[in-house]
N, C-alpha and C positions, 0 to 999 in steps of 0.2 A: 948870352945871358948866363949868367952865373947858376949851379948847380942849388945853389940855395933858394936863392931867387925864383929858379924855375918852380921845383919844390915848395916852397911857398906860397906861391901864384895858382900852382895845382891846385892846392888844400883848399884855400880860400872859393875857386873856381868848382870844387866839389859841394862846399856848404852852401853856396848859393845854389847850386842844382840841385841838391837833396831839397834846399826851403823850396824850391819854386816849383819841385815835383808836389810836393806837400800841401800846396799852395799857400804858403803861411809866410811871405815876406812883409816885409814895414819899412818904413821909412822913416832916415835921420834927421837930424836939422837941417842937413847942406841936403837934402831930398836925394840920397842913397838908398837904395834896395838894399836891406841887409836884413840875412835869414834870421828867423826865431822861433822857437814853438810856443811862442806866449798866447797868440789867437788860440790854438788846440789845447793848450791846456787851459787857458780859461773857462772851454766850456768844458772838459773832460775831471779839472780837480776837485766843484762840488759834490761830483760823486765819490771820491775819496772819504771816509768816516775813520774816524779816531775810536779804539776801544778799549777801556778801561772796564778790570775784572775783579773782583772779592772774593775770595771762597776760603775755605780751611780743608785741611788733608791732616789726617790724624799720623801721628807722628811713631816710627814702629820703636819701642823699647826692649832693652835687654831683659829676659823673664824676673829675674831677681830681682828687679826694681817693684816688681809687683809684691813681692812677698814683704809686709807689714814688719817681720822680724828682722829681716833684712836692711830695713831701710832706717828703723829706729835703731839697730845697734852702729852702724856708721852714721845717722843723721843724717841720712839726705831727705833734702825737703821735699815738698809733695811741687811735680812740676807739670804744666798742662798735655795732654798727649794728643791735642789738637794743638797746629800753628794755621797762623792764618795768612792765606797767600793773595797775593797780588799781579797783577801783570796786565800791559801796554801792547797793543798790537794795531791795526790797520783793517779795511774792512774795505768791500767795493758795494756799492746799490746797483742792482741789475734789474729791479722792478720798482719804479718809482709809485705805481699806481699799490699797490702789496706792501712794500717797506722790506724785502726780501733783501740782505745783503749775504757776499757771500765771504767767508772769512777761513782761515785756519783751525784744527779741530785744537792743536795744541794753544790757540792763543786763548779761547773761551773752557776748556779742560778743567776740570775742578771748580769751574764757577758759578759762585750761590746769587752773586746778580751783573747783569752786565748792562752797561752803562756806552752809549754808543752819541758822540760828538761831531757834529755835524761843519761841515767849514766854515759857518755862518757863525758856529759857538754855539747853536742851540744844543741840547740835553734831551736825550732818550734815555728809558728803561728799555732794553730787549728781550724778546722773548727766544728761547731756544728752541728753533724749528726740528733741527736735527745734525746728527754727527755722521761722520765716514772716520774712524782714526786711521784706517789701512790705506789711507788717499789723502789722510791730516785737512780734509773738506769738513765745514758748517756750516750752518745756511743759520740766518738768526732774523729777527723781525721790529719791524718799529711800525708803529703807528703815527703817521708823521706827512704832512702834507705839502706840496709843491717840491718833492724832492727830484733830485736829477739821477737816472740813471744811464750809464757804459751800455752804447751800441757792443753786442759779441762780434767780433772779428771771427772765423774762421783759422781756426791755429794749426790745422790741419795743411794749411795751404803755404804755412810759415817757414821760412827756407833763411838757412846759414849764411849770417851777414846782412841782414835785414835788420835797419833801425827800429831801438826800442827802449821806452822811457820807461820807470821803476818810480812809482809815485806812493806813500807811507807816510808815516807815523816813528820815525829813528829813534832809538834812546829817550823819546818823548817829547822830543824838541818840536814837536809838530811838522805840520805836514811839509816834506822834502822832495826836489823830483831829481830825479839820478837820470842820463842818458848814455846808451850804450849801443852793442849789438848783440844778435844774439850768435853764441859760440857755438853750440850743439844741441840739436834736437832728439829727442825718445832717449837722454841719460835712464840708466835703472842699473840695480847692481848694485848700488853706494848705501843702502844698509838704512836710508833715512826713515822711511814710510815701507808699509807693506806691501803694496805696489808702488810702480815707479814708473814717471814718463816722462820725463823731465825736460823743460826747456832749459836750457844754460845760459846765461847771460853775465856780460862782463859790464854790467848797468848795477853801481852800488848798493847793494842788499845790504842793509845791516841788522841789528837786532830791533823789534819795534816797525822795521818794515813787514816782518808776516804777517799773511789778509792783504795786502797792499797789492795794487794793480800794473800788470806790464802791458803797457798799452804799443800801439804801431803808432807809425806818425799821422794815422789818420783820426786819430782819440778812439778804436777800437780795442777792445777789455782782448789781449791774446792771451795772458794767463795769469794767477794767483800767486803772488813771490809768497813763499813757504819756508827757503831756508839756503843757508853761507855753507861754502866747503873751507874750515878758518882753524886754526889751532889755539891764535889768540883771541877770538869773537868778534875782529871785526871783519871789515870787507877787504877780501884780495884780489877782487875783479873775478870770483866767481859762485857766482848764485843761481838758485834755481827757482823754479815758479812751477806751477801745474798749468800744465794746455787748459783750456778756456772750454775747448771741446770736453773736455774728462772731467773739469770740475763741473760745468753747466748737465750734462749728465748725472752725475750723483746728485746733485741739485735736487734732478728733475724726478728719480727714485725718493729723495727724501721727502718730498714735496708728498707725493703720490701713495707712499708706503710708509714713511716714517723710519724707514733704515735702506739698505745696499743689496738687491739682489746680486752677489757673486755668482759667474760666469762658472762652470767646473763641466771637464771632460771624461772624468772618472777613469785618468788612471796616473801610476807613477812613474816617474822617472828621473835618473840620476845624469853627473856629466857625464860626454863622452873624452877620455882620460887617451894619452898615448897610449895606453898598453892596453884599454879597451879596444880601439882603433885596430890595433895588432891581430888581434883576434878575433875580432870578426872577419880580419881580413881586408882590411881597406886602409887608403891613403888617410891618418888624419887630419881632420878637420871639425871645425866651429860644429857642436850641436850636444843634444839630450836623448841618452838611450831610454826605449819604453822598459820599465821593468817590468811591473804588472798592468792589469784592462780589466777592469772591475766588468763581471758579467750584466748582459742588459743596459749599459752605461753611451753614451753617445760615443766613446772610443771602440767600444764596440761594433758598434752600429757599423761607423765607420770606415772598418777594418781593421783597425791599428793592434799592431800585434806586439808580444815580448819580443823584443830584442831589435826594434826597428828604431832606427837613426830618424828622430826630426831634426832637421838642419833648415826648414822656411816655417815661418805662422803665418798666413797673409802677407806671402811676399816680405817677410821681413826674418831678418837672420833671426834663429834660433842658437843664441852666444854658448847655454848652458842651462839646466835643469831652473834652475831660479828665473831666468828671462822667460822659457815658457809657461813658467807657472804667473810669471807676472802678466801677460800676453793674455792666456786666460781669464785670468782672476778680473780685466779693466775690461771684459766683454760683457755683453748685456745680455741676458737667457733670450734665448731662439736667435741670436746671429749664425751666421751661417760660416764656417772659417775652411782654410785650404791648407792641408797638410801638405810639405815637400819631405817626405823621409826617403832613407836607403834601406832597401831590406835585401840583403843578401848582395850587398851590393850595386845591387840595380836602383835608381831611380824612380819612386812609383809619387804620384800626388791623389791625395788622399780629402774627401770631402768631410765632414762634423759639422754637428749643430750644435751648439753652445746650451746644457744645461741647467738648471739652477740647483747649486749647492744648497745641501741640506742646512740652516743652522742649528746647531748643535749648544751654543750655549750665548747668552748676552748682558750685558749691561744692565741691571736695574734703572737707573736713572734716566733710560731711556723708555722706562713703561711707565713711572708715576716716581714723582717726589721722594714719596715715601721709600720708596726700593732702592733709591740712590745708597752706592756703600754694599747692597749685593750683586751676586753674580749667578745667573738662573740657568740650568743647564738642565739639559736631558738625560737623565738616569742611564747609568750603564749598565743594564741588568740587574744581578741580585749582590751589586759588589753593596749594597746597604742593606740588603733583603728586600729591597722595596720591588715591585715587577718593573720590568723597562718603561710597561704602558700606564704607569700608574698614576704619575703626575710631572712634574716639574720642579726637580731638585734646586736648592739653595746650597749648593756647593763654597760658599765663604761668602761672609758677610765682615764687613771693617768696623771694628771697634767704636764704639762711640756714631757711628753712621746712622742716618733718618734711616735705616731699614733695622739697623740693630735697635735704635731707639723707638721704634716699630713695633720690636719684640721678637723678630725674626732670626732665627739661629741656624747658624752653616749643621748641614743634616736633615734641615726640615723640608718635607713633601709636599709642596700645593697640589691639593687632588681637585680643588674644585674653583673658580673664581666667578662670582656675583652668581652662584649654585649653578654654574656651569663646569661639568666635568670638566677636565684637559687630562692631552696625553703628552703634550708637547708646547716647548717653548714657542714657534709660531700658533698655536692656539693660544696662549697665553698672550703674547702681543697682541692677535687681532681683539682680544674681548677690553684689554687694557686701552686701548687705542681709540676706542669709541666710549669707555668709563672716565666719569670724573674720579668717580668712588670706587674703589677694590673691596671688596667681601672676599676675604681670602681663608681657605680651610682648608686646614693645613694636618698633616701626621709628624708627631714628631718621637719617635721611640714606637712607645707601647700606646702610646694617649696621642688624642688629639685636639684642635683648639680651634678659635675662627678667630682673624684680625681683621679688623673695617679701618680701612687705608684714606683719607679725606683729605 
């Protein structure tokens, strides 16, 4: 037989076993078994949703445009410093009885209403549950009856060269399904998101596929397409998704907290360089030298010292300072993790319990409405004269923003909310969290004022 032929015969002999493992074959006219995923995605694509987004992002201008004398002696006309944006993205239901779906944080980002389409054509208003942008995860909400949602697969278990379908919302053309495989698992390093765990798939992402689901051939949800590795924007057969485990996790934080408990070890470290390597005295190799070990810190605990080599996190290479930091960062406070370092060239494994990092400063928009446009952070000691434990700094606020429109000004000091003291941004969250209404009393110089936030 012919080298093509055989070839041929192969390929053909393959799609029938892939369908029949699947169990998804049909039959022709002349009653032929020939493979399809149309049974599995029939019941997997009403959970697919369409999502369309409105907002405005104030627009930053050159200062001179602002000076009145300026503008009347060239005539330039008065132009709006608000645009208003728009944007198309994809969305999975993981809780039919809830209306919980889970989406990308950059596809709903900047948005004042979101608007979520269902395969049937029905029409939602969504409500925004919560963001992760260091993970580009959101979780958003409908109230919405008989929906269907995506069995979670287990993405953890997901191995290179395993079939996998890419199902979205493209350029807006409506709902598309892409199949592939998947090319690499745990990508990070690529600069996309703040953490990184990336599945790789050569299953067609394009723009308008982000929120869009990558399912197995069984119609289980393995991960969230997120984003193209593309120069020209479209697809070059390589796209990435977030594991299903790491998105449904932040999920399940947001769900519970309203924001990401971060993972931290409390200490630093940089790569390890050939000429680092030199000098310590060893053969290089893949890893992140400790610089510092913040006292009292879980590296402490520990043992981890300056100048020790991690080269494993959990049995998983330590490539460079940024892969451990990423490694950390996608842990959950009280896991328990296994250091492999070299110290002094020996070999030693080392135990840690996953901390919870301080947060230091957040999002307005993520406490109430009104705060959307500022940025609330925890006082640096007396760099304002304010005391560290005093309140809770408004470190910038955007022009024209529901918080500047508020009355809220970069400088000012929330001391007190709903005449509850605070010293700290998580005090602040938790009293916001359980408020419709903010009573907010504020210092701002020498004087001080109260805003009621509705």
């Amino acid at each position: 037989m012919p080298l093509l032929a055989r070839t041929s015969l192969f390929a053909l002999f393959s799609l029938f076993m892939l369908a029949a493992q699947a169990a998804l074959p049909i039959v022709d006219s002349q009653g032929q078994r020939l493979p399809s995923l149309a049974p599995m995605l029939e019941k997997v694509t009403p959970a697919i949703v369409n999502i369309a987004t409105t907002g405005t992002i104030s627009i930053k201008q050159n200062p001179l445009f602002n000076d009145p004398f300026f503008r009347r002696f060239f005539d330039i006309p008065e132009t709006p410093r608000k645009r208003q944006t728009q944007s198309l993205g994809s969305g999975v239901v993981v809780d039919a009885k809830k209306g919980y779906i889970l989406t990308n944080n950059h596809v709903i980002d900047h948005a004042d209403e979101i608007q979520v389409t269902l395969r049937n054509g029905e029409t939602y208003q969504a409500k925004l549950i919560g963001t992760d942008p260091d993970t580009d995860v959101a979780v958003i909400q409908i109230e919405a009856k008989n929906l269907t949602a995506i069995p979670l697969a287990d993405s953890k278990k997901i191995r290179v060269g395993d079939f996998v379908v890419a199902i979205g919302n493209p350029f807006g053309l409506g709902q598309t399904v892409t199949s592939g495989i998947v090319s690499a698992i745990g990508r990070s390093g690529l600069g996309i998101e703040g953490f990184e765990d990336f599945i790789q798939t050569d299953a067609s992402i394009n723009p308008g596929n982000s929120g869009g689901a990558l399912v197995n051939l069984k119609g289980e949800l393995v991960g969230i397409n997120t984003a193209i590795l593309s120069q020209s924007g479209g697809n070059i057969g390589i796209g990435f998704a977030i594991p299903i485990h790491m998105a449904s996790g932040i999920m399940e934080q947001l769900l519970k907290h309203g924001r990401v408990y971060r993972g931290h070890l409390g200490a630093q470290a940089q790569d390890l360089t050939p000429e680092l390597a030199q000098a310590f005295g060893i053969q290089f190799q893949r890893g992140a030298v400790v610089t510092q070990v913040y006292p009292g810190s879980a590296a402490e605990k520990a043992g981890l010292q300056p100048g020790d080599i991690i080269t494993e996190f959990n049995e998983k290479v330590v490539r460079d300072a940024n892969t451990l930091r990423n490694h950390v960062g996608l842990l959950r406070v009280g896991e328990q993790v296994k250091l492999k370092v070299l110290r002094n060239g020996q070999p030693m494994l080392l135990t840690a319990m996953v901390e919870l990092q301080e947060v230091t400063s957040l999002e307005g928009k993520m406490l109430h409405p009104q705060l959307a446009g500022a940025t609330l952070s925890n006082p640096e000691g007396d760099k304002r004269g304010y005391d560290k434990a005093a309140g809770v700094l408004i470190s910038n606020v955007e022009a024209g923003s529901p918080a500047w429109r508020s009355g809220l000004r970069k400088g000012d000091l929330i001391v007190s909310v709903n005449r509850v003291a605070i010293s700290s941004v998580d005090e602040l969250r938790e009293i916001a969290q359980s408020s419709k209404n903010l009573l907010l009393n504020l210092r701002r110089g020498r004087g001080a004022l109260f805003l009621f936030l509705k």
